[in-house]
FISETI-603934 format. One record per residue: residue in one letter; x negated, y negated, z of N, C-alpha, C, O in turn. Coordinates in pm, whole numbers, plus 50000, padded with zeros to 5 digits. Layout:
<sites>
AXYZXYZXYZXYZ...
</sites>
This chain:
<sites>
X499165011850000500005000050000499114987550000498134986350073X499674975149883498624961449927499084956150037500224957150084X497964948850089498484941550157498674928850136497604922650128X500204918350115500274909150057499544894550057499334885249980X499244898950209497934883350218496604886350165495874876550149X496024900350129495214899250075495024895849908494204888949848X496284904849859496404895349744497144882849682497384880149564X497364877449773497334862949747496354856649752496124849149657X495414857249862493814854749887493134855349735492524846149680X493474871849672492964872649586493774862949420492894858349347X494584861449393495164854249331494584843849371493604843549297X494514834349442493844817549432492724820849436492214815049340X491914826849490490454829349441490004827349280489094820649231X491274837949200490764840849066491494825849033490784817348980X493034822149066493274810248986492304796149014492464785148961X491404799549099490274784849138489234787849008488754779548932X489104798349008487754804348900488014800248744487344793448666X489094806148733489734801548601489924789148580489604784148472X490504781648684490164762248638488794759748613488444749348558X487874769548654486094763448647485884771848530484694771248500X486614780248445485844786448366484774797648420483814801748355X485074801148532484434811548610482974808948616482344819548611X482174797548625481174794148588480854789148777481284779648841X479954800048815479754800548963478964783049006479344775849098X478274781148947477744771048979478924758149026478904751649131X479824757048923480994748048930481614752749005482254742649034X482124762049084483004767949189482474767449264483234763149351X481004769649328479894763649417480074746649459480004742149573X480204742549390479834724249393481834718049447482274708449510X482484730849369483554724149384484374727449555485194721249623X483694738949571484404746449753483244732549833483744726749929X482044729049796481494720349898481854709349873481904702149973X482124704749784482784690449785484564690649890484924682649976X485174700449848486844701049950485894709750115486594715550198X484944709250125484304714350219484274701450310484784700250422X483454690550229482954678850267484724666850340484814658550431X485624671650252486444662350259487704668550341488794663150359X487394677450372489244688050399489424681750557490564682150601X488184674750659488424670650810488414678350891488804675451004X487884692750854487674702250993486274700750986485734694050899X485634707251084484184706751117483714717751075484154728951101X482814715251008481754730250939480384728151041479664718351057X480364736251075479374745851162477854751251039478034758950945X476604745551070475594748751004474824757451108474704753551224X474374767851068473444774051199471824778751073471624781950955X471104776551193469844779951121469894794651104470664803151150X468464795650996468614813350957467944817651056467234810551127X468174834251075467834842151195466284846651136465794845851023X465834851151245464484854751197464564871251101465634877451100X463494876051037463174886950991462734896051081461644893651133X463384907051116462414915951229461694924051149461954922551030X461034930751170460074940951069460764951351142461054952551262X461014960251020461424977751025460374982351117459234977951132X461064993251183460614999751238459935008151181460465012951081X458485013451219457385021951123457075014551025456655020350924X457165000851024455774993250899454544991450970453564986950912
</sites>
């Protein structure tokens, strides 16, 4: 069975892509720009370190 919020999720996903011509770069620029302007707070966290595998 779907589940209906997931495909709706998935429907505006693809209908955002298709206004950009599916061209990632432009769907990139365009989620951080309504990123920049939407008035909730985005949270930046630094990257975590690399641990080395065990047995290198």
């Amino acid at each position: 069975m779907k589940d209906p919020i997931v495909e709706e999720v998935r429907k505006a996903r693809r209908a955002h892509a298709e206004r950009l011509n599916f061209d990632l770069h432009a769907i990139c620029e365009d989620l951080k720009k309504k990123e920049k302007t939407c008035g909730h707070p985005v949270v930046s966290l630094p990257p975590r370190p690399v641990l080395k595998a065990v047995g290198s």
